[in-house]
C-alpha positions in Angstrom: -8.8 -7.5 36.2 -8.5 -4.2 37.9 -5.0 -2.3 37.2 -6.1 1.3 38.5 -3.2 2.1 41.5 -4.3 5.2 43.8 -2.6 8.1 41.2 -0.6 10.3 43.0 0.9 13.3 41.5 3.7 12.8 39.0 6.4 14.6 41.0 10.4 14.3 40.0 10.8 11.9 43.1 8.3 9.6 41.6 10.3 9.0 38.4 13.0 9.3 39.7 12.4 6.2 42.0 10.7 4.2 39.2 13.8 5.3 37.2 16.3 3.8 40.3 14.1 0.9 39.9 14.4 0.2 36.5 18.3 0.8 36.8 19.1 -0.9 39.9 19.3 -4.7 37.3 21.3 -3.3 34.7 23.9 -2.1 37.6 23.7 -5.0 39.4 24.5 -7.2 35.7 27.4 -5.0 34.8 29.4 -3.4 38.0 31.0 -7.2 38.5 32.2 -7.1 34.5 35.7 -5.9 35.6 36.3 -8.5 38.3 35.9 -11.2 36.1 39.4 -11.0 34.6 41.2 -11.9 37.7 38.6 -13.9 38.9 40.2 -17.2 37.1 43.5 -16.7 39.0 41.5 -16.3 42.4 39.5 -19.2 42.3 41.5 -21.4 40.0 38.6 -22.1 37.5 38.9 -21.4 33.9 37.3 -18.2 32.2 35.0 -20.4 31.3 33.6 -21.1 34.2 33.5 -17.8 35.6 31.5 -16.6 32.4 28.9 -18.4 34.7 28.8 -15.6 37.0 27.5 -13.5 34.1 25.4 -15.7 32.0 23.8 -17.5 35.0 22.8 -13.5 36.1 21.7 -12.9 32.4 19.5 -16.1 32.1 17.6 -15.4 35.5 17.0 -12.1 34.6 15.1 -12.6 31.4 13.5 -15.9 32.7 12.2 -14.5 36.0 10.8 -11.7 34.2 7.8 -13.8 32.5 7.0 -15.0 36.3 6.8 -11.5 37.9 5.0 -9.9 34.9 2.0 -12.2 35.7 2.4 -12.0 39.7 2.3 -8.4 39.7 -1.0 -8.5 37.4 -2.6 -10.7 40.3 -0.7 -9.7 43.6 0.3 -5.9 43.7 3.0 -4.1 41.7 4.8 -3.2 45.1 4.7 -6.5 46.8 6.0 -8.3 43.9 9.4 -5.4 43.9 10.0 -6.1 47.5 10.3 -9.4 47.2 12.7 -9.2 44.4 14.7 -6.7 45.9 14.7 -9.0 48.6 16.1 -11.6 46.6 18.8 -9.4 45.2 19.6 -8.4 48.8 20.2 -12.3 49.5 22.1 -12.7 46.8 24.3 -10.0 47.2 25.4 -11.0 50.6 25.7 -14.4 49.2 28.3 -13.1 46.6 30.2 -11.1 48.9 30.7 -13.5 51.4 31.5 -16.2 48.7 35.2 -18.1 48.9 34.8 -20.3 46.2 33.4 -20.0 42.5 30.5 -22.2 42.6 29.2 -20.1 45.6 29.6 -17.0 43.7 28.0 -18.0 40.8 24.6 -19.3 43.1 24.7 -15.4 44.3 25.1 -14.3 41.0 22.1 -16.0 39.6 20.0 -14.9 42.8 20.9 -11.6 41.7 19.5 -11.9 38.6 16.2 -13.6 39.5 15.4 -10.7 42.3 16.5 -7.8 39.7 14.0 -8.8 37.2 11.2 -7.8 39.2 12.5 -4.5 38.9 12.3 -4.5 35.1 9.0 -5.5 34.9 7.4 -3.9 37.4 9.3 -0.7 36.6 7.7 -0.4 33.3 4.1 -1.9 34.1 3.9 1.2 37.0 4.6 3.6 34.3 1.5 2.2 32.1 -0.3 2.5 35.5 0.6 5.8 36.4 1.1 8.0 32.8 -0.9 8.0 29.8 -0.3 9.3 26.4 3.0 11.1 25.1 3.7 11.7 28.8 3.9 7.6 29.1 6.2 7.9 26.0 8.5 10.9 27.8 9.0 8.7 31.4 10.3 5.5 28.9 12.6 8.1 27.0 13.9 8.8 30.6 14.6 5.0 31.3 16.1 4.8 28.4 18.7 7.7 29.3 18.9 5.4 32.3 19.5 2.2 30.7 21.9 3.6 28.4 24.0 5.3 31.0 24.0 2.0 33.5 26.2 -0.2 31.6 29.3 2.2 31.3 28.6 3.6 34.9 28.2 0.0 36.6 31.8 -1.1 34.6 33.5 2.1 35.9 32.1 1.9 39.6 33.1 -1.7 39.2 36.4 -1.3 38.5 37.4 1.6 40.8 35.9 -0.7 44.2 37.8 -3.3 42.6 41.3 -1.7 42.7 40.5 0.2 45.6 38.8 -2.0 48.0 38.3 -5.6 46.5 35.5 -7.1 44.3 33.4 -8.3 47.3 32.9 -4.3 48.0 31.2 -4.5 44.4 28.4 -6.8 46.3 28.8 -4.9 49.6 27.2 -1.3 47.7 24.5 -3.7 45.7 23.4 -5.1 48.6 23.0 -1.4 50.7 21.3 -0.2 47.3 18.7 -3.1 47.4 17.9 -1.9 50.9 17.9 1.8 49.5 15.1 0.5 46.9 13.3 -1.5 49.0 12.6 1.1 51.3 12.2 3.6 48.3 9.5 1.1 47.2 7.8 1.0 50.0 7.8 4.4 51.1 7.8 6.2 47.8 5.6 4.0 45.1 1.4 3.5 45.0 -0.4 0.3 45.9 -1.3 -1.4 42.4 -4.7 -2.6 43.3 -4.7 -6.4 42.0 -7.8 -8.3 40.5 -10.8 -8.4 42.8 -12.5 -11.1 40.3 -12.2 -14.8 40.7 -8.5 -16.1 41.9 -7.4 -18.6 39.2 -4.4 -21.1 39.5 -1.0 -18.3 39.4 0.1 -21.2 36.6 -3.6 -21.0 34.8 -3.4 -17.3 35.1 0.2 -16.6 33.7 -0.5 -18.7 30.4 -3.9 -17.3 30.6 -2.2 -14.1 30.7 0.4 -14.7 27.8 -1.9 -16.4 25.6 -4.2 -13.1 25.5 -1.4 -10.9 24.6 0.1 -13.4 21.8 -2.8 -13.3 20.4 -2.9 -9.8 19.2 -0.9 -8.9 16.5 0.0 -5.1 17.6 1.7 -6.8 20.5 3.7 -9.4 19.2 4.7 -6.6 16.4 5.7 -4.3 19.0 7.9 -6.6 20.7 9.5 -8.1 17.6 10.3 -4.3 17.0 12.2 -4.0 20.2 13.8 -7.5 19.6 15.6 -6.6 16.9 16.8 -2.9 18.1 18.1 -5.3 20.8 19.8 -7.7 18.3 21.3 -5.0 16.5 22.8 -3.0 19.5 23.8 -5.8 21.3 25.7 -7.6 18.0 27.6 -4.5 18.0 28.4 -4.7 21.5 30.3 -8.5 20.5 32.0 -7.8 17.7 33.4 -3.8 18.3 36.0 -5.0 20.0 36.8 -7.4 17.9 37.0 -4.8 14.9 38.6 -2.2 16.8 41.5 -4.7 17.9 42.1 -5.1 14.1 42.7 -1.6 13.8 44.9 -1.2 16.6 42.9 -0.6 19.4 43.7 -1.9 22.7 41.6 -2.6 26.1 42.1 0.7 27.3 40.9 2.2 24.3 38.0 0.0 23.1 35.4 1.5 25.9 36.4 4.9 24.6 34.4 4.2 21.0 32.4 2.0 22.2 30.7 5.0 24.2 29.7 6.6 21.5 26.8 4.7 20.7 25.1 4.7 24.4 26.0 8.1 24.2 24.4 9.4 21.3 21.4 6.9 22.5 21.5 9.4 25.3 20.5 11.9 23.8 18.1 10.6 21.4 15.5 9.6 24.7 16.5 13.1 25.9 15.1 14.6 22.6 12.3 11.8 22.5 11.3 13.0 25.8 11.0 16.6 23.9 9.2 15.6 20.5 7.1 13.1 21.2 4.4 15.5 22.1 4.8 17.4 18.9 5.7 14.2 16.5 3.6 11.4 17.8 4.7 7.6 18.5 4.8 6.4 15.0 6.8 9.2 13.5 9.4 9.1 16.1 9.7 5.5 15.4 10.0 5.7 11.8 12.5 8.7 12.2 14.5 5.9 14.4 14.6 3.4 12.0 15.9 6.2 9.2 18.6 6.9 11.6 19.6 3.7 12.9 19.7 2.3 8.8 22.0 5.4 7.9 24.4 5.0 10.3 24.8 1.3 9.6 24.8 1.9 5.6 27.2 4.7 6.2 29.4 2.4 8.3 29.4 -0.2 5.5 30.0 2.2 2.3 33.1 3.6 4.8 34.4 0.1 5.5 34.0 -0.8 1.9 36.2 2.3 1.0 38.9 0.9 2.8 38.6 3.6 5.6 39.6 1.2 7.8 39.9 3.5 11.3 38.4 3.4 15.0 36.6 6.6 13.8 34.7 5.2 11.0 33.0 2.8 13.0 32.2 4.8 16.1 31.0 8.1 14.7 28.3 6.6 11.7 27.0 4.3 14.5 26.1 7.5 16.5 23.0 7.7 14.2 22.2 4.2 15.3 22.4 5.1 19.1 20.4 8.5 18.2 17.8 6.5 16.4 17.6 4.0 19.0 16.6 6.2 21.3 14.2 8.2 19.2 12.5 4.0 18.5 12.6 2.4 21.7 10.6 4.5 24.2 7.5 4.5 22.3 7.6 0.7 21.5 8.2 0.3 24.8 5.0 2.3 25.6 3.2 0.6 23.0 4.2 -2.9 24.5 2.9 -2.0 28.0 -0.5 0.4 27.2 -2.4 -2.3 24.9 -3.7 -4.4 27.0 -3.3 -2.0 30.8 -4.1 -5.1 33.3 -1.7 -7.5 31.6 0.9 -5.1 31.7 3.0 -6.3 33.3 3.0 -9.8 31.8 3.8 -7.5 28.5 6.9 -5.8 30.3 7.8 -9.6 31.0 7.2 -11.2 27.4 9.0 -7.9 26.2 12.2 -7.9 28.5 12.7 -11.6 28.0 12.5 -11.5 24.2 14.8 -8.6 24.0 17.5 -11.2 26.4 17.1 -13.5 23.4 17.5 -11.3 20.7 20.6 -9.5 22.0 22.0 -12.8 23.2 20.9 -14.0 19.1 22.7 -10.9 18.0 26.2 -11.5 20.2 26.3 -15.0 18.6 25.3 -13.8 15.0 29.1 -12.2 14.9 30.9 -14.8 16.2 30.2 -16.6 12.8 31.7 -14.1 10.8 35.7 -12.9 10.7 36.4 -9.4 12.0 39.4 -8.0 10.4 37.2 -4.7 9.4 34.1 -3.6 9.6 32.1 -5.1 6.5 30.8 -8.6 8.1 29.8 -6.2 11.3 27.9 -3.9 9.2 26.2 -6.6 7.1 25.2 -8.6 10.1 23.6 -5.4 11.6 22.0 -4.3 8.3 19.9 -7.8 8.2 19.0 -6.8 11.6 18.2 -3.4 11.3 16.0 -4.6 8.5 14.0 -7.5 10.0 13.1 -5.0 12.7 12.2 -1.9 9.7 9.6 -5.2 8.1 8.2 -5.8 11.7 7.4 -1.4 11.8 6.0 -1.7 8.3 3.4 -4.9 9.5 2.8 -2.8 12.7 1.9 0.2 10.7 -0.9 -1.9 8.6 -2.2 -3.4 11.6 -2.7 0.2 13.2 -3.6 1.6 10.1 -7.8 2.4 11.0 -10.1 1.0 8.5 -11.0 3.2 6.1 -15.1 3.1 4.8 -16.4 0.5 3.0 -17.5 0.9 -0.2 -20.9 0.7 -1.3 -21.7 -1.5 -3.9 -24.6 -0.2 -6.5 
């Protein structure tokens, strides 16, 4: 299977279009957050049932992924975006226009199942196109990306929400799906897809699975990224959970919550730095110090009875550091093993880390709150599964040293 796209030269508009791409799902999940408040009282459904809106988006997203991984292994990176954008366009309009909840929750979940394409084909074009620590240097920049999407898209939300109404929300993602589609078009390579023997799409996407779950590096790789997942995202559940015990109120709560995507930030700026210096594995390991420190220091503070806003948010800025020094080369890793299945590996990837993070949310929902200790713990276990899938990845890369002669 041929995965060798015409290679044109890695310019700033490049990136920055496979950046947009990458971005545009992430947006598209979180800029509708702030409606969903007053959405109840609109449609006269329970917050329950407008949870749909979100969760319907969330399970698409992940799902759709495994499908477009394999599709644009077999059909062209480019055609398979286009389409999806397509589908986000139509779903869009479909959530702008809607008058009833039911409606709105059918755009929603188009949403979701066009965006994925993005995802995947996002990081399989950067397998296609970079090689080496410079691979590792674009996924630092998505990660500055990713982590700056879900506060922007939450902000934008809520100012076209006050200002002009929560349809305008749909209104701008269905102009930028036509931005991207014609920024795909126009602006990205023609992935070459397999010249060999066409096999049934169904045949070829198990085929396609099966090959990469069968090599250990892989499935070590993505239970890596899994777990950075689980860990961020159980934070994500219970913060303002812990914060509210100590005072905090909604107006407050995004305020610490930033520091984490902040400091994560900054860690794929500096990844996108080092890399070259410090190699993938080092990086990661450095990561994983980080992320464990913060958490540990967040416990021994909550166990001291430092029971302030402050003592959660500013330890867990070595977690978001470390995150970001970890993610972009497991990321790489995940996608530059096997480069024709890659993107069916951005698909098995992207999909487990939806179940991980959605894992990690529930985790703290089985624990009380009223500090940070339960939070901490939770996130320790998590932190550590994902330090024991490293250690396994670092035997199975470790080269094999001579054999010994026997006399």
């Amino acid at each position: 299977m041929s995965s060798n796209p015409e290679r044109p030269a890695h310019h700033g508009w490049l990136i920055a279009n496979l950046l947009a791409q990458l971005a545009f799902g992430l947006l598209a999940m979180t800029i509708g957050l702030p409606s969903m408040q007053e959405w109840p009282a609109m449609f006269g459904a329970s917050q329950a049932a407008v949870q749909l809106t979100f969760s319907g988006y969330v399970l698409t997203y992940g799902l759709l992924q495994l499908v477009y991984g394999p599709m644009s292994d077999r059909l062209g990176r480019r055609r398979v975006l286009m389409f999806g954008l397509f589908i986000t366009l139509l779903g869009s309009v479909v959530a702008a226009l809607a008058t009833d909840l039911s409606t709105l929750v059918i755009g929603r979940v188009l949403q979701g199942a066009g965006s994925a394409a993005g995802m995947v084909v996002g990081r399989a074009l950067i397998q296609d196109l970079f090689q080496g620590p410079e691979r590792t240097r674009v996924m630092a920049y998505v990660g500055m990306a990713m982590g700056l999407c879900p506060p922007l898209g939450t902000i934008v939300g809520g100012q076209l929400h006050v200002t002009l109404g929560w349809q305008a929300n749909f209104v701008l993602m269905a102009v930028l799906a036509v931005v991207l589609w014609v920024s795909a078009w126009r602006g990205l390579p023609a992935h070459q897809p397999s010249t060999g023997p066409q096999a049934h799409w169904l045949r070829a996407m198990l085929d396609a699975y099966g090959q990469l779950l069968k090599d250990p590096r892989f499935v070590l790789y993505v239970c890596l990224l899994s777990m950075t997942s689980a860990t961020f995202y159980a934070f994500l559940g219970a913060a303002p959970l812990v914060l509210g015990s100590y005072g905090v109120g909604p107006d407050g709560i995004g305020f610490y919550i930033m520091f984490v995507p902040g400091s994560y930030i900054v860690g794929n700026f500096l990844t996108s730095h080092l890399v070259h210096r410090l190699g993938d594995q080092r990086m990661m390991w450095m990561g994983q110090a980080l992320t464990a420190t913060g958490i540990g220091l967040m416990l021994v503070l909550a166990l001291a009875g430092f029971n302030s806003p402050l003592a959660l948010a500013l330890p867990l800025m070595l977690m978001g550091l470390g995150n970001g020094f970890m993610v972009p080369p497991a990321l790489a890793g995940t996608v530059g093993l096997m480069p024709a299945l890659a993107g069916s590996a951005a698909a098995v990837a992207g999909l487990m880390q939806q179940l991980a993070a959605a894992v990690g949310g529930f985790a703290v929902g089985l624990v009380s709150h009223n500090n940070a200790v339960n939070l901490a713990l939770v996130m320790m276990v998590l932190c550590l599964l994902g330090v024991a899938a490293q250690a396994a990845l670092r035997q199975v890369l470790r080269p094999a040293g001579p054999r010994r002669v026997r006399n």
